[in-house]
N, C-alpha and C positions, 0 to 999 in steps of 0.2 A: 504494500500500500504506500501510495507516495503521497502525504498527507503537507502542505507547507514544507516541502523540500527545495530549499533552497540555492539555485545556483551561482553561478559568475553574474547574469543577466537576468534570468528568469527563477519563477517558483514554479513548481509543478502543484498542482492544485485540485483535487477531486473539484467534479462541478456538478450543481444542480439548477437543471432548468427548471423555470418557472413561470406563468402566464401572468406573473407582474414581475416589479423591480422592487428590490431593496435598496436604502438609500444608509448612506453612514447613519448611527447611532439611532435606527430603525429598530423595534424589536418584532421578528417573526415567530412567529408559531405556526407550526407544523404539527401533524397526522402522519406519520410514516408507515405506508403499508405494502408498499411495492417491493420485491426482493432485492433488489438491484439499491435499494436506498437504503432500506434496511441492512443490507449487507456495509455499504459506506459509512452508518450509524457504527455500525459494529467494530469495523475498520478505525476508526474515529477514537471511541471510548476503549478500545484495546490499546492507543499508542498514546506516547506523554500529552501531558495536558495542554504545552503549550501550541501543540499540534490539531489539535482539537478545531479545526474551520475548515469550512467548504465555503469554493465559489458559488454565490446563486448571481442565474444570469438569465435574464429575459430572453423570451422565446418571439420570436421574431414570424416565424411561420410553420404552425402545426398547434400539436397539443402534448399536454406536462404527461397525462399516460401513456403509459405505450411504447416499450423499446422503440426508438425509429420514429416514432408523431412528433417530436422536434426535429421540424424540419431542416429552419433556420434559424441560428441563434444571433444576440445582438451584439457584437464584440466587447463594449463595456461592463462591467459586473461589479458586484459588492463580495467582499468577503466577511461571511457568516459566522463568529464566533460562537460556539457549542455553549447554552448556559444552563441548560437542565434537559434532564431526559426524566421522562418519568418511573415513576422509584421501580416498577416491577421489571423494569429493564436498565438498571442495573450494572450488568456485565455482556461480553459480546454475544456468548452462547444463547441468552436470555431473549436479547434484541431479535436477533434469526428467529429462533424457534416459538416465538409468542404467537398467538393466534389474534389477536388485538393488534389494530395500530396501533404505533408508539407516540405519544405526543412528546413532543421537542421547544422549544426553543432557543432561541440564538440574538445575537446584535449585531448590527451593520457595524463594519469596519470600513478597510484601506479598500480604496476603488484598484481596480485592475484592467487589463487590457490582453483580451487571450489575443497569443500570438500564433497557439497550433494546439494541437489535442496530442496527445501522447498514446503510440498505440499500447496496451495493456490488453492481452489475451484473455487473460485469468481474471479480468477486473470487469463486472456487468455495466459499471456509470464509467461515466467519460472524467478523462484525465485530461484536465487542459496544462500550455505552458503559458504562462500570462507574466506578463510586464507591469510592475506597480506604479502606479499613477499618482504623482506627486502634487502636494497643494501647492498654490500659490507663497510665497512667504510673506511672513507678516501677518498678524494677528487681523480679524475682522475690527473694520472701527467700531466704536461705539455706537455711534451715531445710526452706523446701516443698521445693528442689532437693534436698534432702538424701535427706527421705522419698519424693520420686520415684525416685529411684538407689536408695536400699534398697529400694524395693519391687520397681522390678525386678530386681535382684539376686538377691531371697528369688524369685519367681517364676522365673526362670529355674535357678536351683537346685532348686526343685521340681520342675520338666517338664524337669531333664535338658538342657536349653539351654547353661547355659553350661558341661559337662560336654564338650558335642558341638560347644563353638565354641573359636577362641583367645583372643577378644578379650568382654569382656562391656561389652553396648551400654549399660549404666550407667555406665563409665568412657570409652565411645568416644566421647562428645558433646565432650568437651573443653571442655566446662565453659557449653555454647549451651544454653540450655534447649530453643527449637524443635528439633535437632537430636536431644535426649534424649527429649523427646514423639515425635518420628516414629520411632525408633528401637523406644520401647515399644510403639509401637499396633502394628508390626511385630510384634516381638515375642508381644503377642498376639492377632495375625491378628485385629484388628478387623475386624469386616463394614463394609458402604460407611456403613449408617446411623450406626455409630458415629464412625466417622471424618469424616463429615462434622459430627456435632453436635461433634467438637473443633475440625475447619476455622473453624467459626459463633465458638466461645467465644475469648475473647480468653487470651492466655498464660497467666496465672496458673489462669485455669480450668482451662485444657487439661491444667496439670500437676497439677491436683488432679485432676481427672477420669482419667487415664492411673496416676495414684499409686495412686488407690480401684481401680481396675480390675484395675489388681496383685494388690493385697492381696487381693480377694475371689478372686480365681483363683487363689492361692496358697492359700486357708482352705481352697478348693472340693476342691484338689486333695490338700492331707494328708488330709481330711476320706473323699476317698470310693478314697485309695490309689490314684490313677492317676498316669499321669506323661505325657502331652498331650505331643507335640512337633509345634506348628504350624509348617508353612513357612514360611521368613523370605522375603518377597521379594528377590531378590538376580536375577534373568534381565530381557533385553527382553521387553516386550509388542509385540506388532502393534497397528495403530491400523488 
């Protein structure tokens, strides 16, 4: 299993497709019940801890079941750090042989860039080689942090959001910008395409682009007197 093996250039990187994007400091939850995942769970929780992450990468053309129904994938991806599996799977033996899906979760990490896939005989999931994708330097100003949180704030006070929540996801980042970006694009149920043009852009983008996307859905929405309440993601998905 070549789990985060690192080389001169690249990392070799188990990957899992998936019919959305993960964005840094994202938390996903998963269902794992296909063998070939399950098997890469196991792979996973058999080897050190610091090894513990899979690439997930937007599926571009097909579907997430099915040997072979990811047709196309989208070159950019997140890397999935492992944060809990659930208790009756345990160990690697446990994970295989369970008749249950396994629920999972994980957190977005460092963005990547697959460069080629790795042939693996013996291995069911795809081995990518991918390229890490570096941030811009320098910290995000204040200022942009500032007008991201108010825009989502104003947005969510528009569509009745933070009316119908207790916690509002412009104060719940604690102060992470990635955390504040995936919280807004939540918030407004970006489609894949958008979410993945902020996976691509480096931070600073990302909070402008998720700030602009506030505000205009907020003008939209005094504008034509609706009040929009998109589902927040918050359940497992099956893979």
């Amino acid at each position: 299993m070549r789990a985060l093996r690192r080389g001169t250039f690249v990392t070799e990187l188990p990957l899992f497709p998936l019919g959305t994007v993960l964005l840094p400091g994202q938390v996903l939850r998963l269902r794992i019940f296909e063998p070939r995942y399950r098997r890469l769970l196991a792979d996973l929780v058999s080897g050190p801890a610091e090894a513990r992450g899979f690439g997930v990468v937007a599926i571009r053309a097909g579907h997430e079941v099915g040997v072979g129904n990811a047709q196309e994938l989208y070159a950019v991806g997140c890397l999935a750090r492992l944060v809990s599996v659930s208790a009756a799977a345990g160990r690697a033996e446990a994970i295989e042989d369970s008749a249950e899906p396994i629920a999972i979760s994980a957190r977005g990490g460092a963005r990547f860039r697959i460069v080629g896939l790795v042939p693996e005989p013996d291995t069911p999931y795809l081995v990518g080689r991918v390229d890490w994708l570096p941030e811009e330097p320098g910290e995000p100003t204040a200022p942009l942090m500032a007008r991201a949180r108010a825009a989502g704030t104003a947005y969510r006070r528009a569509t009745g959001l933070l009316a119908a929540s207790r916690d509002d996801s412009a104060d719940a980042s604690g102060g992470d910008p990635d955390v504040l970006v995936a919280a807004l694009a939540d918030d407004l149920s970006c489609p894949l395409a958008r979410r993945q043009e902020l996976l691509e852009a480096p931070l600073r983008r990302r909070l402008e682009l998720v700030a602009a996307w506030a505000e205009r859905e907020t003008a939209l929405t005094h504008a034509l007197g609706t009040r929009p309440a998109p589902a927040r993601p918050g359940g497992f998905n099956p893979n």
